[in-house]
C-alpha positions in Angstrom: -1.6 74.0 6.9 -0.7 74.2 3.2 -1.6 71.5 1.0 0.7 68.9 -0.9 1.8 70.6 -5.0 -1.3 70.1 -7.3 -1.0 67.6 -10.3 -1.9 68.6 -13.3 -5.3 69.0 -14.8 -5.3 71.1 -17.7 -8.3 69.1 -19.6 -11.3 69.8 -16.6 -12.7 73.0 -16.6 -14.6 74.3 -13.5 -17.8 76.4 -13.7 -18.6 77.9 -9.6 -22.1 78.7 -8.9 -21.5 82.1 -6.7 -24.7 84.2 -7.9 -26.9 83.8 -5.1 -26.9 87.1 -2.4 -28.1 85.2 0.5 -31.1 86.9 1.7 -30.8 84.6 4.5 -27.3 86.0 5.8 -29.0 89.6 5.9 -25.9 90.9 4.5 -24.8 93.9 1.8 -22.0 91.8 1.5 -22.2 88.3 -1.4 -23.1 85.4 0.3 -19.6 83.8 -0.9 -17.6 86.7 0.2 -18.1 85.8 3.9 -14.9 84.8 5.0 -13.8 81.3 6.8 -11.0 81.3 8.6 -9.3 84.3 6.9 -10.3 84.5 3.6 -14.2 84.5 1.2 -15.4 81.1 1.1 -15.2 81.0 -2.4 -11.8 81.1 -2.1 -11.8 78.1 0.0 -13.8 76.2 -3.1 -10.4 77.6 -5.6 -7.8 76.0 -3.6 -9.3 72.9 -4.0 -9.2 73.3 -7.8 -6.5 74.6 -7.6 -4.9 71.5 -5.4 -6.7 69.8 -8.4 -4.3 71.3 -11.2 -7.8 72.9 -12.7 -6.7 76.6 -13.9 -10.0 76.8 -16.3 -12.4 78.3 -14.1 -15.4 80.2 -14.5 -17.4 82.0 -11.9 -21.1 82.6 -12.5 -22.1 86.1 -10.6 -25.0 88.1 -10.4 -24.9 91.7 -11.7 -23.2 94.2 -9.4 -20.9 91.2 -7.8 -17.9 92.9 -8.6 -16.1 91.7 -5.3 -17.0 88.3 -5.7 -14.9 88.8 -9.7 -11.9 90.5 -8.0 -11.8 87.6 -5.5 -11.9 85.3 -8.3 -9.5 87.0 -10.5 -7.5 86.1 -12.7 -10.4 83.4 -13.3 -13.1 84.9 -15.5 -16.6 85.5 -14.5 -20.1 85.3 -16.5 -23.5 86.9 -15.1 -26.5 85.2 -14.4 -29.0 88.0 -15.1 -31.9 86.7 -13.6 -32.2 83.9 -11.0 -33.9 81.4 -13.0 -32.2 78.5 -11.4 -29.2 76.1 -11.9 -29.5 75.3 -14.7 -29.5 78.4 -15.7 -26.8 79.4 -14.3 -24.1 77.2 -15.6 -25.6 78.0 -19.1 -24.7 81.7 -18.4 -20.9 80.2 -18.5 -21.5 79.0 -22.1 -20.3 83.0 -23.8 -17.4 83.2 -21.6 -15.9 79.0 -21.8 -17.1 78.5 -25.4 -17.0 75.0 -26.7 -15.6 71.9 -24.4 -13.9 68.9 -25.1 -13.2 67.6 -21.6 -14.6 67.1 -18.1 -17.0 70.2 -16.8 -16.8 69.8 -12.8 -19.7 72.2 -11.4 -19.4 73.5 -7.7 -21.1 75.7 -5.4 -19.5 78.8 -4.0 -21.2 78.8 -0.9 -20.3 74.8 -0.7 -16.6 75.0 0.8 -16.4 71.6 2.7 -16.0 69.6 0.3 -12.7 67.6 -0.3 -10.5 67.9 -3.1 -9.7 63.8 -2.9 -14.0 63.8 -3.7 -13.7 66.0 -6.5 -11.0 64.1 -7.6 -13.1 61.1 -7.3 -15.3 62.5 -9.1 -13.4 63.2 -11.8 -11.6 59.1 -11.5 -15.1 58.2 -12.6 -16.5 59.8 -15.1 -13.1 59.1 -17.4 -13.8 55.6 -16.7 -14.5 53.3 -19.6 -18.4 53.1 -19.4 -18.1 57.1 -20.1 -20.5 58.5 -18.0 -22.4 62.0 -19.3 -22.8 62.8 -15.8 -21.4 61.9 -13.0 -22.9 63.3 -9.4 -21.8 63.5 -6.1 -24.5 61.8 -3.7 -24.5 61.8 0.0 -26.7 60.3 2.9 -27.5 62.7 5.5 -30.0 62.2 8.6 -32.5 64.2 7.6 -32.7 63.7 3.9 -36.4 65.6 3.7 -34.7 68.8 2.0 -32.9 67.4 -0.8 -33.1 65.9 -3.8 -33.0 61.7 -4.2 -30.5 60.3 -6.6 -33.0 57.5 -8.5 -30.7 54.2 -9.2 -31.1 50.9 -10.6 -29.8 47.3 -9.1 -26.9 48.2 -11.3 -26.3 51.5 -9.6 -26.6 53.1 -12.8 -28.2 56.8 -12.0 -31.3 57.3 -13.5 -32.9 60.6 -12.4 -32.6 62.9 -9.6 -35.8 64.1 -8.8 -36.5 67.4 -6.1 -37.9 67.3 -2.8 -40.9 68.7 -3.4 -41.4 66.8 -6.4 -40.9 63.4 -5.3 -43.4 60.3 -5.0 -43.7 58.6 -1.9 -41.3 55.9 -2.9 -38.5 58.8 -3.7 -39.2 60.4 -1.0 -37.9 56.9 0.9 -34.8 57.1 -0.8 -31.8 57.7 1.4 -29.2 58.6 -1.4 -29.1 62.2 -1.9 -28.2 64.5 -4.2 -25.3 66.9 -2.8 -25.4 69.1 -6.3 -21.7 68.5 -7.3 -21.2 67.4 -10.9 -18.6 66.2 -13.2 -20.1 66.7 -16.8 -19.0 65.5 -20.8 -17.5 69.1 -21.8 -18.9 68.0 -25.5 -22.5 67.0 -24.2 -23.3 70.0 -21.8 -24.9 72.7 -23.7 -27.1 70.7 -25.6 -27.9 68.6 -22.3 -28.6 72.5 -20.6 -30.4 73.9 -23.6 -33.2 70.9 -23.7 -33.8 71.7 -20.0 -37.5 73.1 -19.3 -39.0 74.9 -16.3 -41.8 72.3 -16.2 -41.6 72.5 -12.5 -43.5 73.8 -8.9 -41.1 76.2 -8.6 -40.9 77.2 -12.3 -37.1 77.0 -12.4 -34.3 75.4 -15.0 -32.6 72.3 -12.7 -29.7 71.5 -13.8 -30.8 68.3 -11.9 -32.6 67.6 -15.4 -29.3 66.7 -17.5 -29.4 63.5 -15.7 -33.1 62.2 -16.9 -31.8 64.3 -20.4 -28.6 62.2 -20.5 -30.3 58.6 -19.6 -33.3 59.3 -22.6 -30.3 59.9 -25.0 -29.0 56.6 -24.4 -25.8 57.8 -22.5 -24.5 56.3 -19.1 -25.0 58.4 -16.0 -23.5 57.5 -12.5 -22.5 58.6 -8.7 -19.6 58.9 -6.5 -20.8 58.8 -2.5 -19.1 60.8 -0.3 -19.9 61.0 3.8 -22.2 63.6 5.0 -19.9 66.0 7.0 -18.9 67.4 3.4 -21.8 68.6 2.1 -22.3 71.9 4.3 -23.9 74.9 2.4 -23.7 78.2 4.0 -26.9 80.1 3.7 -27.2 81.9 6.9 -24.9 83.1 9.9 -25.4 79.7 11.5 -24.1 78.1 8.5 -21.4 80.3 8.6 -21.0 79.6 12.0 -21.0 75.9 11.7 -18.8 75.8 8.6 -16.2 77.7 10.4 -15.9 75.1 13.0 -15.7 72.5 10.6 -13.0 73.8 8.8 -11.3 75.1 12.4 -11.7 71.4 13.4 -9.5 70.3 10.2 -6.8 73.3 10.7 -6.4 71.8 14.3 -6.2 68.4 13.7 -3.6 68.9 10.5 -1.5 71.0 13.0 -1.1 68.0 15.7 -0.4 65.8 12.9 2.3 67.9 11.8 4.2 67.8 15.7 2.4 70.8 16.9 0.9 70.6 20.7 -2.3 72.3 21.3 -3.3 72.0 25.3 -6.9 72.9 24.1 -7.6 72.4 20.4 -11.2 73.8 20.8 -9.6 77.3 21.8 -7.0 77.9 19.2 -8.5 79.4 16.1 -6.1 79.0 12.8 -6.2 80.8 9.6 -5.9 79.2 6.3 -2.8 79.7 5.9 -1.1 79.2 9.2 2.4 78.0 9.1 3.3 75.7 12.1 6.9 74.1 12.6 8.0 71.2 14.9 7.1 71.2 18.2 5.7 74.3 18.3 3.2 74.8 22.0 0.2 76.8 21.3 -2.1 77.6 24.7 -5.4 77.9 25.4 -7.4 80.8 23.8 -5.0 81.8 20.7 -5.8 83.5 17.8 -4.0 83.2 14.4 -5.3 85.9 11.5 -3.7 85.6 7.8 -0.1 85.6 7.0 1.6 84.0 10.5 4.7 81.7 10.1 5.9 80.1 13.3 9.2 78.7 13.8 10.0 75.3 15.1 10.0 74.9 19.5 7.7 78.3 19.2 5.8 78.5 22.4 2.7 81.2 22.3 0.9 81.4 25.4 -3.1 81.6 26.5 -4.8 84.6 24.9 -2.7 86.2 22.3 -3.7 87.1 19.1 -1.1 87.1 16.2 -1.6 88.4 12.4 0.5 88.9 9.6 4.0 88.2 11.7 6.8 85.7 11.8 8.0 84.2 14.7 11.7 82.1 14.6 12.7 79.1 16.7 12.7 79.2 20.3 10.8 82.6 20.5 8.0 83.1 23.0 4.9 85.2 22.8 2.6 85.9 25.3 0.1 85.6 27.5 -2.4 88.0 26.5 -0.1 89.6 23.6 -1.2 91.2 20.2 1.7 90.3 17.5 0.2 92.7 14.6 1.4 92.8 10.5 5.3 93.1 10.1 5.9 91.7 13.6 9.2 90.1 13.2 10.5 88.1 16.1 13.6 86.9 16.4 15.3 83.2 17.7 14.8 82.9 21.3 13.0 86.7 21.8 10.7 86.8 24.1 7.3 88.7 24.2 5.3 88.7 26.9 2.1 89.6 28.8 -0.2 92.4 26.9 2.6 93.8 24.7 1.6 95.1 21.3 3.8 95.1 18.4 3.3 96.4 14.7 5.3 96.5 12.0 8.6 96.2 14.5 11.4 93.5 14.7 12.9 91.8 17.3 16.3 90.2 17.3 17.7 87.3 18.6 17.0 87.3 22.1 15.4 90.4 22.7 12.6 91.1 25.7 9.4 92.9 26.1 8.2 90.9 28.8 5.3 93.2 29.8 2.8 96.3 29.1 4.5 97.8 26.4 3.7 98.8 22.5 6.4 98.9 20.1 5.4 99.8 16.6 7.3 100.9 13.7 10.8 99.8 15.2 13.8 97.7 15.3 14.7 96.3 18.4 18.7 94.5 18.6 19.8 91.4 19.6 19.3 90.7 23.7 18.0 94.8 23.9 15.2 94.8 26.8 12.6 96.5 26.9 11.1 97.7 30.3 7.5 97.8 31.1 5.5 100.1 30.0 7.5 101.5 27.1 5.7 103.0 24.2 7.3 103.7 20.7 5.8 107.4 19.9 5.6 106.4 16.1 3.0 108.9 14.9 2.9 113.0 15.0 -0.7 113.0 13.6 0.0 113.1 10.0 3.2 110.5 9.5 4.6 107.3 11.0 8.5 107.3 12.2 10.8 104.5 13.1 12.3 104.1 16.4 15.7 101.6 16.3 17.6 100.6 19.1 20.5 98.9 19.5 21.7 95.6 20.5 22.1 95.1 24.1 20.5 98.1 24.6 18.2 98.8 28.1 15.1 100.7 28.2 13.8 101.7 31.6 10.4 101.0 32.5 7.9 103.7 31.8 9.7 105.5 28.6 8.6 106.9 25.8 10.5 106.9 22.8 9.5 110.0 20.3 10.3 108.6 16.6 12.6 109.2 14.6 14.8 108.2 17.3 18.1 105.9 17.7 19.3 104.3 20.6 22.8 102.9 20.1 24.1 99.2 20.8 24.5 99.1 24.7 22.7 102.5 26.2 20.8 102.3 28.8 17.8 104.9 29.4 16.6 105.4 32.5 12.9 104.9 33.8 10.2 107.3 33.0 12.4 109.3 30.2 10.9 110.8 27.2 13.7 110.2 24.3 13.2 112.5 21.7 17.1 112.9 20.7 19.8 110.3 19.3 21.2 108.3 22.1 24.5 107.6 21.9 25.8 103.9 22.1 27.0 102.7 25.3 25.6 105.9 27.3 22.8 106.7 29.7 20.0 109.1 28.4 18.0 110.3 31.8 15.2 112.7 31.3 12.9 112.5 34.3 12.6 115.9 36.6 15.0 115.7 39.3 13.4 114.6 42.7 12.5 117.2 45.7 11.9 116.1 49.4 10.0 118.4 52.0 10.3 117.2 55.6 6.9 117.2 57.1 4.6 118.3 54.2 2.6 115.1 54.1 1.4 115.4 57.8 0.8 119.1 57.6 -1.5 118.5 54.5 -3.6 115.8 55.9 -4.0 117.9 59.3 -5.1 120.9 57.1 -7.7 118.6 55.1 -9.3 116.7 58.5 -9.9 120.7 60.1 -12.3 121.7 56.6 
């Protein structure tokens, strides 16, 4: 569901980590391409800076990441030539941003459950009055043996963070950890970045480091805690797995809020950008890609799968039907069990209550549409437009060869083929007329029982 408008934040700029491939995901494709319901994660990490007010934002990519800078675009990227770590790889921002005067706010791509109120929190402290150099974003997760500890003082003044494998005994005990987030002094971040050393087991540049390179310089470094279910990095298919339903989980819960009933949240699967109105009923097993705006007393039955349409008040949709891009349905229309539609509308009050596709078409006002009907919309080589008319009926069984028109009122009778203009208010018939032999039947099955 969207998000409130974004205050304004003009003096933060944003530097996204997104250089890493994934090796883990086994993928061709970025690790921060991978989409969450809808659209590339990273994306997800952009709204929230974007919810933020923050327009100043720089993607670090790897070489040959020219997706990941046309998903980020208009936003600039830099390149992280070499994976030399973190630290690293917000210094590879430093061509492309120039000098700083305010707040830095570093993020991970592949990081996209994290809460725009904690970045904003984030934010809220370090332009408090002790002026922080760095402010980080610490967490306190079960199993704390993978990441780094934040090292404090009785004050809570942050002292160092030190890595997993390079902690003592005692930081190892330490159950505030570092979830990687930072908000940085704009005017302190190169130098803090260029005094970082790979002195390290794993021979990398941390930007960890700033912290214990901030503290010796005599400058103020703190925290900001946030719970556990935000910090979920995605580095394999599990991840993505996990993260999906995490961000499903929100999607649901943000619908109910809004007046919308779900008979089995679980089920229903939202994009990012699902637009639910009051009293809206959404059953079991529903689908919802990109671009779907639903209108207010909506009901969509079990099974359907809907992308790129609008629905208006009072219409219903399934069960089991496929609402495809440029599905228009009208106030109080009704489609119903395994019927297709693409690129078609339907007006107020109109039926397909069963088996039918309709593609490429306009459909009037209180027209029905009888079981089985297909709209012939392509010859091989071009799509055509079938319209019919308002209060129209098409038999059940008929094909409709586009371009066609149906006028306001006709009536075509079951199993035609329409390839011709039918006229309003007349009947179009174009089945073979019917033959009866007497007897045939009995003779044929005697004849078959004798071989």
């Amino acid at each position: 569901m969207p998000m409130n408008v974004p205050m304004k934040n003009s003096n933060t700029t944003a530097i996204i980590l997104a250089a890493g491939m994934g090796s883990r995901m086994k993928s061709d494709l970025p690790k921060v391409m991978h989409p969450l319901a809808g659209r590339p994660m990273i994306n997800h990490v952009l709204a929230k800076l974007e919810h933020l007010g923050i327009d100043n934002v720089c993607t670090v990519v790897s070489p040959k990441m020219g997706a990941v800078a046309d998903a980020v675009a208009p936003h600039p990227t830099a390149i992280q030539h070499e994976p030399h770590g973190t630290g690293n790889a917000v210094l590879a921002a430093r061509e492309t941003l120039g000098d700083i005067t305010g707040d830095v706010l570093v993020l991970f791509g592949a990081d996209p459950i994290v809460s725009s109120e904690t970045l904003s929190a984030m934010l809220a402290r370090r332009r408090e009055s002790d002026n922080p150099a760095v402010v980080v974003l610490g967490f306190r997760p079960q199993d704390p043996s993978a990441y780094g500890r934040l090292v404090t003082d009785s004050e809570g003044t942050l002292n160092a963070i030190v890595e997993a494998k390079e902690a003592t005994p005692e930081q190892s005990a330490i159950s505030l950890c570092n979830g990687g987030f930072m908000a940085i002094d704009g005017s302190k971040i190169w130098s803090l970045l260029e005094r970082v050393d790979n002195n390290n087991v794993k021979g990398e540049y941390y930007l960890t480091d700033v912290v214990g390179l901030a503290r010796a310089d005599g400058d103020v470094c703190s925290f900001v805690e946030a719970k556990p279910d935000e910090f979920h990095g995605v580095d394999s298919r599990a991840d993505l797995a996990h993260a999906e339903s995490l961000i499903q989980n929100e999607l649901r819960h943000a619908a109910m809020d809004a007046g919308c009933t779900l008979l089995d949240p679980a089920t229903v699967y939202f994009s990012y950008d699902t637009v639910l109105g009051r009293d809206v009923v959404i059953e079991p097993n529903v689908f919802f890609g990109p671009g779907v705006v639903v209108g207010d007393g909506v009901t969509i039955k079990a099974f359907s799968h809907l992308e790129g349409c609008r629905l208006a008040a009072a219409s219903s949709v399934g069960p089991y039907a496929r609402l495809r891009p440029g599905a228009e349905i009208g106030e109080g229309a009704r489609i119903g069990n395994f019927v297709e539609v693409k690129n078609a509308s339907f007006g107020p009050g109109a039926k397909a209550n069963h088996l039918s596709y309709v593609g490429d078409a306009s459909v009037g006002a209180n027209a029905n549409i009888g079981a089985g009907t297909i709209t012939c919309n392509y010859d091989g080589f071009n799509k055509s437009r079938t319209e019919i008319g308002s209060g129209a009926f098409i038999g059940s069984n008929t094909a409709l060869v586009a371009p066609v028109v149906v006028g306001d009122g006709a009536i075509v009778g079951a199993g035609s083929t329409i390839s011709k203009d039918v006229e309003s208010d007349s009947l179009a018939v174009t089945r073979a007329e019917q033959r009866s032999i007497p007897g045939w039947a009995a003779k044929f099955r005697q004849r078959k029982t004798k071989t």
